[in-house]
DSSP file (Angstrom, degrees, kcal/mol; ACC not computed):
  #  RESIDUE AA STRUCTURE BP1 BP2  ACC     N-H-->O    O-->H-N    N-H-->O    O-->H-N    TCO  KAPPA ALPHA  PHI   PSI    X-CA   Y-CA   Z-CA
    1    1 A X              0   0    0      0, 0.0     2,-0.1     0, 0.0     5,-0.1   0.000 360.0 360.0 360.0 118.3  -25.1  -26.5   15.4
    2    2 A X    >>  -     0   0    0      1,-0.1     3,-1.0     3,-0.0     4,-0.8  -0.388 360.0 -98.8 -87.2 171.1  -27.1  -29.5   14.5
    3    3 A X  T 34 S+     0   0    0      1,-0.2    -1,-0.1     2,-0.2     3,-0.1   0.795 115.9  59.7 -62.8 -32.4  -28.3  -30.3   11.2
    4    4 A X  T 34 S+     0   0    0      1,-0.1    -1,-0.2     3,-0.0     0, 0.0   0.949 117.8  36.5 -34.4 -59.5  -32.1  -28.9   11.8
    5    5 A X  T <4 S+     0   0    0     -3,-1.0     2,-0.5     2,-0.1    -2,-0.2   0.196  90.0 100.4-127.3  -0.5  -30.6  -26.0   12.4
    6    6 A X  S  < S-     0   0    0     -4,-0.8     3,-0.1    -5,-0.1    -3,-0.0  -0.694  79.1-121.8 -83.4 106.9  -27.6  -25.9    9.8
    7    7 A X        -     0   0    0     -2,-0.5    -2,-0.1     2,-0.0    -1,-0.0  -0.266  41.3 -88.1 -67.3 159.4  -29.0  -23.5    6.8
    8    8 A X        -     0   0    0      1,-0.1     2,-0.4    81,-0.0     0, 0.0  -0.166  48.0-113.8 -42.0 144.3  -29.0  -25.7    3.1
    9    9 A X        -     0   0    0     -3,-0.1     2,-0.8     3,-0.0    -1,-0.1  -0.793  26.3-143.7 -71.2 118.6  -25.8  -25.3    1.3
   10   10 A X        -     0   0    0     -2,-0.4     3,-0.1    78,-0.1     0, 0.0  -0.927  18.4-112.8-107.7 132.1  -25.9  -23.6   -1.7
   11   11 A X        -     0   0    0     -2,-0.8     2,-0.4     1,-0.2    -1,-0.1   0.050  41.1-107.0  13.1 102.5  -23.9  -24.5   -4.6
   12   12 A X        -     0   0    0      1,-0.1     2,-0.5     3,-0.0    -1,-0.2  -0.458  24.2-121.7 -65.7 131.7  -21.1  -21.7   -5.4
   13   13 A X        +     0   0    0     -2,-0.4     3,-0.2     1,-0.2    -1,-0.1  -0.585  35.7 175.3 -44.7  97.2  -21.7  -19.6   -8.4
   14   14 A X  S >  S+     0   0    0     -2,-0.5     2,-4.0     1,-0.2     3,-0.8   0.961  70.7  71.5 -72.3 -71.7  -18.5  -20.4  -10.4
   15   15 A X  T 3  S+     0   0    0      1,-0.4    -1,-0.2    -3,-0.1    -2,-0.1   0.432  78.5  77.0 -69.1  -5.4  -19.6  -18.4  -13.4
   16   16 A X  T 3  S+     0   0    0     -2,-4.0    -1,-0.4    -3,-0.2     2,-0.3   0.876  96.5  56.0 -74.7 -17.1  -19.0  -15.2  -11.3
   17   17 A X  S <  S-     0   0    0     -3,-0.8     3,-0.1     1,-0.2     0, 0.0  -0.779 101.3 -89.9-117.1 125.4  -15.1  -15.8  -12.0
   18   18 A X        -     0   0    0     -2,-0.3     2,-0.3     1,-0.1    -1,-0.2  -0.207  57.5 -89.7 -19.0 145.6  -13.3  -16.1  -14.9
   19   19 A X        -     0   0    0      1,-0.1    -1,-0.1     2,-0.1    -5,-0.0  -0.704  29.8-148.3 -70.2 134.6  -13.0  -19.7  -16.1
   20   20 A X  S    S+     0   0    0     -2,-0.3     2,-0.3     1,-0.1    -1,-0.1   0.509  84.1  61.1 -89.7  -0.1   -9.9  -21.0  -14.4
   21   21 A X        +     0   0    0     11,-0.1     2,-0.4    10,-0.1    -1,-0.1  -0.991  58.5 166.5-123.2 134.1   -9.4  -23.3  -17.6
   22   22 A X  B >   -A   25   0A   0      3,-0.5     3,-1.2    -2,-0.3     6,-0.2  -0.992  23.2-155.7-149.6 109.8   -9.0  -21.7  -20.9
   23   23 A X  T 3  S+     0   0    0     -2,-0.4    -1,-0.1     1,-0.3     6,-0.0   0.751  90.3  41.5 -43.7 -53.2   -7.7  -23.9  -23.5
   24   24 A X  T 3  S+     0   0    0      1,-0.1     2,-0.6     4,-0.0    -1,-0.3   0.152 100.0  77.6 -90.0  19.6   -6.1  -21.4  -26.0
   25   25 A X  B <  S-A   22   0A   0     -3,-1.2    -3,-0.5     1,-0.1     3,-0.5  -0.988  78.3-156.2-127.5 103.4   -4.6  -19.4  -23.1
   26   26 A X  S >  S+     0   0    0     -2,-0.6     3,-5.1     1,-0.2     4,-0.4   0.869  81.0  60.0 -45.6 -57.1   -1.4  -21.9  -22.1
   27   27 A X  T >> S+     0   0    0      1,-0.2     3,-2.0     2,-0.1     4,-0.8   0.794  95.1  61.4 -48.2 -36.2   -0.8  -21.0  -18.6
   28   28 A X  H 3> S+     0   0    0     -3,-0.5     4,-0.6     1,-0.3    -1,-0.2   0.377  94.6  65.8 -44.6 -16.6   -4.0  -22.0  -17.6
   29   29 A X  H <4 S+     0   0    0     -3,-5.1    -1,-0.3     1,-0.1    -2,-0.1   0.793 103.4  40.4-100.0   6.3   -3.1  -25.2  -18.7
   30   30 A X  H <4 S+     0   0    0     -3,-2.0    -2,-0.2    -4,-0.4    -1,-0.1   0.847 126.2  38.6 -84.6 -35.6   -0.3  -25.8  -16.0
   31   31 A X  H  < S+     0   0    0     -4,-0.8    -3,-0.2     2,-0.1    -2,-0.1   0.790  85.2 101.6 -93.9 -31.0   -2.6  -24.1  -13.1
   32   32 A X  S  < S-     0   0    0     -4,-0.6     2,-0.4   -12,-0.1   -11,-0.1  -0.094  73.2-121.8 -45.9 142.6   -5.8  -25.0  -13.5
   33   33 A X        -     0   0    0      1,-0.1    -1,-0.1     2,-0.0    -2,-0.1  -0.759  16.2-161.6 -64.8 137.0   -7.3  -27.6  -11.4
   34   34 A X        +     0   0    0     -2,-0.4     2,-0.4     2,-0.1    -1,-0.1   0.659  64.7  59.5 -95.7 -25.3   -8.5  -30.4  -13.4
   35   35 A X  S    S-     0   0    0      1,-0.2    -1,-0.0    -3,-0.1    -2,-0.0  -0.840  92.2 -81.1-127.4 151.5  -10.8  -31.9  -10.8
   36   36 A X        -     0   0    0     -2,-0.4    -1,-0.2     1,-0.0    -2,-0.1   0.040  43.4-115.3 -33.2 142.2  -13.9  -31.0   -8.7
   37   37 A X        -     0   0    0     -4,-0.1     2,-0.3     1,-0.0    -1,-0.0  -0.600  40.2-157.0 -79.9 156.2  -13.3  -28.7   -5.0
   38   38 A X        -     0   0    0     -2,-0.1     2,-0.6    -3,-0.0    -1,-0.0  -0.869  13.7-109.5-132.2-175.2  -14.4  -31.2   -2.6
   39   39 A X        -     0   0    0     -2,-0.3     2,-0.5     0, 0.0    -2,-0.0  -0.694  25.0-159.5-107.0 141.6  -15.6  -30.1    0.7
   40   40 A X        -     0   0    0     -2,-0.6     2,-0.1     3,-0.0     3,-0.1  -0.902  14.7-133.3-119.3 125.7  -13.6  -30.9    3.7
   41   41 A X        -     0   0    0     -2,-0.5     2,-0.4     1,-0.1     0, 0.0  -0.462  41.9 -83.1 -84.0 179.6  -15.3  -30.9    7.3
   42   42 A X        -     0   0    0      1,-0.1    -1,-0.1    -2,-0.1     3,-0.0  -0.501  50.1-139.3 -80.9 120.9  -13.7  -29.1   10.3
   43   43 A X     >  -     0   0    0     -2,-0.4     4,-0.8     1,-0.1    -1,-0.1  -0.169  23.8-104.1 -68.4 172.1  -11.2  -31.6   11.4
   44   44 A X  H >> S+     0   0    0      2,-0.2     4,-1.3     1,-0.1     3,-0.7   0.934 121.6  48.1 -77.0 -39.9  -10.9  -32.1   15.6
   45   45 A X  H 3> S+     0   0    0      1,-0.3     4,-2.1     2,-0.2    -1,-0.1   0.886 111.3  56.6 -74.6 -18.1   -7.1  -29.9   15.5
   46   46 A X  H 34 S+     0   0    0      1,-0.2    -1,-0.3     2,-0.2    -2,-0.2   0.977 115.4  26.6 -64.9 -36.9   -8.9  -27.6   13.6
   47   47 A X  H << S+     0   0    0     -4,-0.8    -1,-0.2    -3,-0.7    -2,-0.2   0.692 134.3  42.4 -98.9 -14.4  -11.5  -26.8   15.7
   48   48 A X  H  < S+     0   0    0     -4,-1.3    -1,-0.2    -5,-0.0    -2,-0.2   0.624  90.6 105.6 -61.3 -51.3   -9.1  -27.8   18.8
   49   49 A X  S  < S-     0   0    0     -4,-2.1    -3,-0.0     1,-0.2    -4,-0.0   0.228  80.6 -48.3-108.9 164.2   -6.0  -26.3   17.9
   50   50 A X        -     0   0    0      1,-0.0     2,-0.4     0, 0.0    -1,-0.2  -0.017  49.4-148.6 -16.7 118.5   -4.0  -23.1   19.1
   51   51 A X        -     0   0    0     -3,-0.1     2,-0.5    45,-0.0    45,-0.1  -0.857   6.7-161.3 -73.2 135.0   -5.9  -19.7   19.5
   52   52 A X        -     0   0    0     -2,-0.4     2,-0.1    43,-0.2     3,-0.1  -0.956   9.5-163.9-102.9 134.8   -4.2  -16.2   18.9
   53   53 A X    >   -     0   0    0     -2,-0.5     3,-0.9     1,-0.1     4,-0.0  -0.578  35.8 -91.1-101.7-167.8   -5.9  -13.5   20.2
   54   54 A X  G >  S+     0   0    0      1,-0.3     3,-4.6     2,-0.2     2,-1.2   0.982 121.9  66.3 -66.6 -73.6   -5.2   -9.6   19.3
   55   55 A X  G 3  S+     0   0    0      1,-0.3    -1,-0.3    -3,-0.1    -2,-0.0   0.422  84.1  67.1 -44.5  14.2   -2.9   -9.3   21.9
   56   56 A X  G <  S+     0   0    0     -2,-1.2     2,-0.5    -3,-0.9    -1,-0.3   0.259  94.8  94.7 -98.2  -8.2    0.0  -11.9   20.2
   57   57 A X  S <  S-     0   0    0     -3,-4.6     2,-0.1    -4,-0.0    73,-0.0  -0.724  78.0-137.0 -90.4 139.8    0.0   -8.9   17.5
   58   58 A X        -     0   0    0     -2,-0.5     4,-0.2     1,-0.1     3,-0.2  -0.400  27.5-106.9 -71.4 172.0    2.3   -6.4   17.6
   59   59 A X  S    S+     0   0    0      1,-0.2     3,-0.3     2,-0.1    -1,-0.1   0.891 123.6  40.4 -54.8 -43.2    0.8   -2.2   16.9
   60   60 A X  S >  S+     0   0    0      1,-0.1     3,-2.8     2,-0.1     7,-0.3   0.571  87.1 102.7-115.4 -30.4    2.5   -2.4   13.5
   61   61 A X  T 3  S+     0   0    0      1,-0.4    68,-2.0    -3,-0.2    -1,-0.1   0.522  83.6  46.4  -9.9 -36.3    1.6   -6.1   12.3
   62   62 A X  T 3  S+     0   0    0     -3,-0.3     2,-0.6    66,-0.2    -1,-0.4   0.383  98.7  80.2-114.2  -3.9   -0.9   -5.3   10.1
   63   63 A X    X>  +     0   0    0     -3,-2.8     4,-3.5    66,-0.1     3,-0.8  -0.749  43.7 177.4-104.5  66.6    1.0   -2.5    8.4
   64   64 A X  T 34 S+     0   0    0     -2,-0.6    61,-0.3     1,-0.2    62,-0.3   0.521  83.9  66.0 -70.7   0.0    3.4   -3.8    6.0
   65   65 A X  T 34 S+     0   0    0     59,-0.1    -1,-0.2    60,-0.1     3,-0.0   0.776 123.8  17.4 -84.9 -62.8    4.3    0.4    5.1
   66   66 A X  T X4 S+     0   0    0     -3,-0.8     3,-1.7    -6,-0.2    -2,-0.2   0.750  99.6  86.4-108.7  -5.0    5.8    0.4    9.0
   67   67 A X  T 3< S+     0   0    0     -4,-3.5    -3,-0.1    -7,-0.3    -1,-0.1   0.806 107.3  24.4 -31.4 -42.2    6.4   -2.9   10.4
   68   68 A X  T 3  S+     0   0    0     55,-0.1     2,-0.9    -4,-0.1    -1,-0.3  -0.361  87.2 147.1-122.5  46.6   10.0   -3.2    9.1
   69   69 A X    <   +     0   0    0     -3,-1.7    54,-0.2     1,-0.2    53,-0.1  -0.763  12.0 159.9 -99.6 125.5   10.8    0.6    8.7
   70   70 A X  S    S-     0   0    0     -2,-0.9    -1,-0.2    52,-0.6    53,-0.1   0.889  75.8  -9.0 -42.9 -63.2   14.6    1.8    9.3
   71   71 A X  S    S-     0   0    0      2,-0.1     2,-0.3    51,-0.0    52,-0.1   0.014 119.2 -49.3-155.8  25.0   15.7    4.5    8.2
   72   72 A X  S    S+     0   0    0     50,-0.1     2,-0.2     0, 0.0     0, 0.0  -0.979  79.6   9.9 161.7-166.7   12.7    5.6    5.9
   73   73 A X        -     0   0    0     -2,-0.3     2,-0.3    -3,-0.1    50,-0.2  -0.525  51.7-120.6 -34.5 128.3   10.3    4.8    3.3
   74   74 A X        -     0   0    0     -2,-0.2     2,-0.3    48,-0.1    50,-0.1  -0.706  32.4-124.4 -92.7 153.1    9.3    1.8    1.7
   75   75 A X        +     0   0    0     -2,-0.3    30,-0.4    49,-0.0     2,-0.2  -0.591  67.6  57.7 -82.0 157.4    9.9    2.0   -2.1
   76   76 A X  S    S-     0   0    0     -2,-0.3     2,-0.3    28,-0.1    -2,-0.1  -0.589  90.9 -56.3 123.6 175.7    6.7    1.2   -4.1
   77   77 A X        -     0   0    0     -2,-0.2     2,-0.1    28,-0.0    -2,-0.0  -0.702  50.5-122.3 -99.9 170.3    3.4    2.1   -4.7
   78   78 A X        +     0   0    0     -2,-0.3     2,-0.3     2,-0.0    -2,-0.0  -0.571  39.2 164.6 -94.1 142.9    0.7    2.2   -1.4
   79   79 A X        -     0   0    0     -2,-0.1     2,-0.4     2,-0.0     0, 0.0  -0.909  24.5-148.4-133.6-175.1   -2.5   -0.3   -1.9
   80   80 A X        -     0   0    0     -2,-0.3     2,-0.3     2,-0.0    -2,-0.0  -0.935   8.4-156.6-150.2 150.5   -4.9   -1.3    0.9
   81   81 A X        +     0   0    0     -2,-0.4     2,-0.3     0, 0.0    -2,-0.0  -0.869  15.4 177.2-144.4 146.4   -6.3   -4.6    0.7
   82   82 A X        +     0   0    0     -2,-0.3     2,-0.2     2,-0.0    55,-0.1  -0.975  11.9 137.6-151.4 158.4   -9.4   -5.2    2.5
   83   83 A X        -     0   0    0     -2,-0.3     2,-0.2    54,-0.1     0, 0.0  -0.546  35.0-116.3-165.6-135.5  -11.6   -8.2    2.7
   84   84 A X        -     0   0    0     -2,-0.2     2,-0.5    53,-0.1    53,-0.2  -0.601  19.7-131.5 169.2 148.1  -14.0  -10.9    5.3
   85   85 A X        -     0   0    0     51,-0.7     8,-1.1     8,-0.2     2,-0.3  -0.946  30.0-176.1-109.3 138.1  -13.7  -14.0    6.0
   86   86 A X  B     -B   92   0B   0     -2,-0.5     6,-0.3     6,-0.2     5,-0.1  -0.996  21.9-119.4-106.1 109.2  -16.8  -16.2    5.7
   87   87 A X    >   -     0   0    0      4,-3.9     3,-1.2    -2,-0.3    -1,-0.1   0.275  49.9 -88.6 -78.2-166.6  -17.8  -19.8    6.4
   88   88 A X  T 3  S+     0   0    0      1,-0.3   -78,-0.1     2,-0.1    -1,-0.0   0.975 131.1  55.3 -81.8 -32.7  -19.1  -22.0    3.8
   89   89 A X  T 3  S-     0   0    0    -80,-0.1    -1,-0.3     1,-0.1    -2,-0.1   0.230 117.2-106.8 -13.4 -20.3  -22.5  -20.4    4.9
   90   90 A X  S <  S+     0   0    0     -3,-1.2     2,-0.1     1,-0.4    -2,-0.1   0.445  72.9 136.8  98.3   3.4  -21.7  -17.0    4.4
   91   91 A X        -     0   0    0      1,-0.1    -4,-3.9    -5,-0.1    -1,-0.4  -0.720  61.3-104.7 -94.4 174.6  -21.4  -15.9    8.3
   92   92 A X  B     -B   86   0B   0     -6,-0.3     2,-0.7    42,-0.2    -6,-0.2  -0.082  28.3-135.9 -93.5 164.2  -18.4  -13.6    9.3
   93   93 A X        -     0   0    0     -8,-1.1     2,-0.4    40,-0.1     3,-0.3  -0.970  21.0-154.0-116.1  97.9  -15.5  -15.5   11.3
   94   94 A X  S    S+     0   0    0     -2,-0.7    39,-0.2     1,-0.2    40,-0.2  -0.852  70.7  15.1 -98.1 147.9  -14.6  -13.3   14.1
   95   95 A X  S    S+     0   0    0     37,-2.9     2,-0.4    -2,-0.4    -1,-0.2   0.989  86.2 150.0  71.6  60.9  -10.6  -13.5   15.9
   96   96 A X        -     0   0    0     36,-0.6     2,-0.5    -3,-0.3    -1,-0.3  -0.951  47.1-121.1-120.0 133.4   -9.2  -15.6   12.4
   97   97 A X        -     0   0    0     -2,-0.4     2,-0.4    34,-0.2    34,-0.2  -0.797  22.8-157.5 -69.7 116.8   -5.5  -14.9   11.7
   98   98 A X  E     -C  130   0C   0     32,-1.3    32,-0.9    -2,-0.5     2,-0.4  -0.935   5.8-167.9 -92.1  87.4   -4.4  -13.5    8.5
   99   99 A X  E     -C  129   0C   0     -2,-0.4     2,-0.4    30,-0.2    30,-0.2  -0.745  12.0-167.7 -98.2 135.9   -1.0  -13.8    7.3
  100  100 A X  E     -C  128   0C   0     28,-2.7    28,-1.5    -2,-0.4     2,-0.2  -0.984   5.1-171.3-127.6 125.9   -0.4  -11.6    4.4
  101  101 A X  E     +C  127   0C   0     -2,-0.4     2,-0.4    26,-0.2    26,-0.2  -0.593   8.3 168.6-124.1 159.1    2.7  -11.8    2.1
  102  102 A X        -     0   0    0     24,-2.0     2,-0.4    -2,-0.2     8,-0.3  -0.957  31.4-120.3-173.3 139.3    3.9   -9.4   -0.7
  103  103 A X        -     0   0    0     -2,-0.4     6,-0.2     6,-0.1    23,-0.1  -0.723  39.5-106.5 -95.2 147.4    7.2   -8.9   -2.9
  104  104 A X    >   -     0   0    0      4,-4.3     3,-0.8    -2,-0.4   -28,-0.1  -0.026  47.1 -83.0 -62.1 171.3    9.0   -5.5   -2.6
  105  105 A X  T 3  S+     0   0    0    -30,-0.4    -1,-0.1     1,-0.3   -29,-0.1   0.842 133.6  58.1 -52.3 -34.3    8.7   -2.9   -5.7
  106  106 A X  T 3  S-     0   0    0      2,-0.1    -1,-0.3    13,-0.1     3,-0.1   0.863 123.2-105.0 -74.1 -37.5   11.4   -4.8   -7.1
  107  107 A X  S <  S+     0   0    0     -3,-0.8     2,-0.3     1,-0.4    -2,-0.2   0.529  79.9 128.4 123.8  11.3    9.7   -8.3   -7.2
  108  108 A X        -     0   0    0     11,-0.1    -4,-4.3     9,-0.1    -1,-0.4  -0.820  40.4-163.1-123.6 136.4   11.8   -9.7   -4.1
  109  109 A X        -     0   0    0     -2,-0.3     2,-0.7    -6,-0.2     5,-0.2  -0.954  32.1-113.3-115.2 148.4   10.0  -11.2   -1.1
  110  110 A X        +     0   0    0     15,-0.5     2,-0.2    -2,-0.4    -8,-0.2  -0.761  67.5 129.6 -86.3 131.5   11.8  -11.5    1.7
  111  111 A X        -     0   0    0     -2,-0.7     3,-0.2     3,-0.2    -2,-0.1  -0.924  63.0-125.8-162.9 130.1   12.2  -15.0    2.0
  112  112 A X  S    S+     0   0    0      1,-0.2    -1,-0.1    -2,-0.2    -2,-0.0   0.959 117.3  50.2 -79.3 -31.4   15.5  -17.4    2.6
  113  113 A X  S    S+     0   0    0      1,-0.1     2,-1.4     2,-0.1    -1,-0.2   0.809  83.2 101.9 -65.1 -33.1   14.3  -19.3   -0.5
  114  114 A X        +     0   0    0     -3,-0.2    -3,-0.2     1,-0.2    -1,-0.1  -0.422  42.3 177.1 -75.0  96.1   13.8  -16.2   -2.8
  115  115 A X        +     0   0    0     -2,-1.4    -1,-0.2    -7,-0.0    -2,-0.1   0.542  26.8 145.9 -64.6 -18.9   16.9  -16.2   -5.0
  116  116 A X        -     0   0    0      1,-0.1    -8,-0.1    -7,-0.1    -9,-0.1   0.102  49.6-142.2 -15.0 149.5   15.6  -13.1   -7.0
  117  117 A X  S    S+     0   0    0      2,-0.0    -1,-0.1    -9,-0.0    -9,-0.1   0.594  74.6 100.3 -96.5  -6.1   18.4  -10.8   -8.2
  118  118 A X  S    S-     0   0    0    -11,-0.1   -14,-0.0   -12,-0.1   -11,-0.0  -0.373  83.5-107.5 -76.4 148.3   16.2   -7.5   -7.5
  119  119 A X        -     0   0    0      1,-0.1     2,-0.4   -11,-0.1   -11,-0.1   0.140  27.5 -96.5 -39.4 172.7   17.4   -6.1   -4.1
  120  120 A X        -     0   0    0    -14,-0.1     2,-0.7   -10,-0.0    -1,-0.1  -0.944  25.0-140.8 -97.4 131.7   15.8   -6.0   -0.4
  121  121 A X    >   -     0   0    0     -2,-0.4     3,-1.2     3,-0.3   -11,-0.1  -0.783   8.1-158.1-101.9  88.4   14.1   -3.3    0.6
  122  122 A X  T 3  S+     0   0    0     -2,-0.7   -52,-0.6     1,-0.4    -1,-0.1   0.504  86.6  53.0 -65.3   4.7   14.9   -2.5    4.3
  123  123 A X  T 3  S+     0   0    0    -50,-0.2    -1,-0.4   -54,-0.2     2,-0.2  -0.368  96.4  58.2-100.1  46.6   12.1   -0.7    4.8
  124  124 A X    <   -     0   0    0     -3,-1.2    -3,-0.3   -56,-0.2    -1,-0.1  -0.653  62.7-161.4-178.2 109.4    9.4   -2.6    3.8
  125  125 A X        -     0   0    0    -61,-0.3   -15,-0.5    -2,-0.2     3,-0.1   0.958  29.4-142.9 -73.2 -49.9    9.0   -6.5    5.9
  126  126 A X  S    S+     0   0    0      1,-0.3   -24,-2.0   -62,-0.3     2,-0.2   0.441  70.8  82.9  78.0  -9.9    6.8   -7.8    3.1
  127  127 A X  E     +C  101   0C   0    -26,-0.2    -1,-0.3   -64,-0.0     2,-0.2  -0.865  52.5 174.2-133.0 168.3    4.8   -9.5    5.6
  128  128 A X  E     -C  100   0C   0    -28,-1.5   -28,-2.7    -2,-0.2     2,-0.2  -0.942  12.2-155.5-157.9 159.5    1.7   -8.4    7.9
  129  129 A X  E     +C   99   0C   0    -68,-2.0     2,-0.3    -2,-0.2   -30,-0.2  -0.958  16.7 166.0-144.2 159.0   -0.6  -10.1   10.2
  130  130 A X  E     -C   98   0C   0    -32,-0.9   -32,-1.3    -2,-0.2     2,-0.1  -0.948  30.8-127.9-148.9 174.0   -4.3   -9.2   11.6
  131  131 A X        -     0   0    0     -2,-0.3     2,-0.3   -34,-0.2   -34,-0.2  -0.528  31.0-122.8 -95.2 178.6   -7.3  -10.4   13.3
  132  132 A X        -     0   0    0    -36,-0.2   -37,-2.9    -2,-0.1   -36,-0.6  -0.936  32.6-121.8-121.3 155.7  -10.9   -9.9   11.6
  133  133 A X    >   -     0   0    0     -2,-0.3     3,-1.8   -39,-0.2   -40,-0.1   0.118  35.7 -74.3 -95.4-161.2  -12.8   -8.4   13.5
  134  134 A X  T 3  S+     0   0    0      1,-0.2   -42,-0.2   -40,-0.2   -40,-0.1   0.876 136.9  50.7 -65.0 -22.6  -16.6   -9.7   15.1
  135  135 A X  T 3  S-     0   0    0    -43,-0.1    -1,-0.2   -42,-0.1   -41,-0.1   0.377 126.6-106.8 -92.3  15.3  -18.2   -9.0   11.3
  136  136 A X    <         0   0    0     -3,-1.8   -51,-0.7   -43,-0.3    -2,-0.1   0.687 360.0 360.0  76.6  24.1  -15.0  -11.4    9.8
  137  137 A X              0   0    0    -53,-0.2   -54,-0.1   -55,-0.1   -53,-0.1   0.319 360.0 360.0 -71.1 360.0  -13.3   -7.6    8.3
C-alpha cells in the first residue's frame, strides 16, 4: 500500500482506559510505563517470516476445557474470551496466530518455571491456540 493510498493515522484515544499511572495507587507505580508507545514499522522477518495455516492446529487447540482432558473435567469456572485482531488502521488481520495462556482454578500455570504450591490440574492444558478468521475474530 503506498502512502496515497495509506488512510491518516489517528491518534489512539487513551482516555478510553483507565490511567495506567495512578499515583496514590502503589502498584501502578512498579507497572506503569513511564514513557511514550512509539510506533514500530513491520520489520522484513516480520512480514517474511514463517506462516501457520489452520491446518498446523489440532481440533482441540483452541479449547483449553478439552485439549488436555484425561480422565474428566477441568476444575474451575468456564469463560469464553473472544476478541479481533486489528492493524494500526483498524482493518481485521485474517490467518494471525493466537497463543493463549491461563493458570488452573488453583492459580498454577503449567509451566517448568511455575514454582506455585497449588496443584496441576490434569485436565485442564492451560494453553490454546487459534487462527482469526478473514474478519480478524
Amino acid at each position: 500500500m503506498s502512502d496515497q493510498t495509506r488512510p491518516a493515522l489517528e491518534p489512539r484515544d487513551r482516555d478510553w482506559h483507565p490511567k495506567m499511572f495512578v499515583p496514590n495507587y502503589n502498584s501502578t507505580q512498579l507497572r506503569a510505563p513511564f514513557r511514550k508507545p512509539l510506533h514500530m514499522p513491520v520489520s522484513l522477518s516480520e512480514a517474511t517470516g514463517p506462516v501457520f495455516g489452520h491446518d498446523a492446529l489440532g481440533a482441540l487447540d483452541n479449547d483449553m476445557i478439552r485439549n488436555a482432558a484425561v480422565d474428566g473435567d477441568a476444575v474451575g469456572e468456564r469463560i469464553v474470551v473472544s476478541g479481533r485482531v486489528l492493524d494500526e488502521y483498524a482493518r481485521p488481520q485474517p490467518d494471525v496466530l493466537i497463543e493463549v495462556w491461563q493458570a488452573n482454578a488453583g492459580g498454577r500455570y503449567r509451566h517448568v518455571r511455575d514454582g506455585y504450591l497449588a496443584p496441576l490440574d490434569p485436565n485442564f492444558s492451560g494453553y490454546g491456540r487459534c487462527m482469526t478468521d478473514t474478519e480478524g475474530r
